[in-house]
Each structure stands twice: as C-alpha cells, then as structure tokens.
N, C-alpha and C positions, 0 to 999 in steps of 0.2 A: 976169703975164708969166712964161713957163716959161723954164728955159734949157735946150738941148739940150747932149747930152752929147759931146764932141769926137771926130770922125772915125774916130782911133785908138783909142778906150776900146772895148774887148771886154766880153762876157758870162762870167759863171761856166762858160757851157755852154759856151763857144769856151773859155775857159782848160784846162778838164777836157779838149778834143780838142788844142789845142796840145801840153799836158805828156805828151799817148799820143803823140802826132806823132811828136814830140823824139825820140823812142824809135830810129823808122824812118830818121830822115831829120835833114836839118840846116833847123833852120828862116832865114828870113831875118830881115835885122837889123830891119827893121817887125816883125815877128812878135815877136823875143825882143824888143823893148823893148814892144810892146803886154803880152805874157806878163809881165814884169816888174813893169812899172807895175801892172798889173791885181793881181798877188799881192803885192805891194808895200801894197796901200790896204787887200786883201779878207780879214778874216781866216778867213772860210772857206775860202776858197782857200790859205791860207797852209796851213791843216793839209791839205787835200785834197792837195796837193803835197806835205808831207812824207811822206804816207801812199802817196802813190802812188810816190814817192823808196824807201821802204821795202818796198815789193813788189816793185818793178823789181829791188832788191838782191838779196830771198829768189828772185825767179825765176832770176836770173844762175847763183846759186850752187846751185840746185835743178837748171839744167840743164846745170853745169858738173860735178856728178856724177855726170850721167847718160849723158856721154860716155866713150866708150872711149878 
C-alpha cells in the first residue's frame, strides 16, 4: 500500500522557482506555507535557500553601486 503525498507538498524544483519568484512578486499564503513547509523538512533546500538568501544580498548591493 503506497501513500501519496498531500496536495500542498511541492518539489525541490517548485521550491528552487518559488524562492526566485519571492524575488519579483509577492507570493500567496498557499504558496509561502507550501515554500515553508517544504524547506522546513528538506535539508537541501534549507541550504539551497540560504544560498540563494546570499546572492540575492550580493546582487542588491552589486547594483546599488552601480547606480548613480
């Protein structure tokens, strides 16, 4: 007997597009609790996220110098 996995559980690969999303846009509250829960369990995703958390910073202030 398998069990299938719940409606709202995402993949790695939907979590990796979500946390670029975040970026553009505001996600909705299904979204940030699926995104949550998801890097909440996954520890690859945990660091995938702090990495991406980390780039997001260096680009900010890479293009906040770059402005006149």
């Amino acid at each position: 007997m398998s069990q299938e996995a719940p409606a709202s559980s995402i993949t790695c690969r939907d979590t990796t597009y979500l946390v670029c999303e975040a970026r553009d846009r505001s996600l909705s509250a299904g979204e940030q609790a699926s995104l949550a829960g998801h890097i909440q369990t996954c520890p690859y995703c945990q660091v995938a996220a702090q990495q991406f958390s980390q780039l997001f910073s260096q680009l900010d202030a890479l293009l906040a110098r770059s402005q006149p």
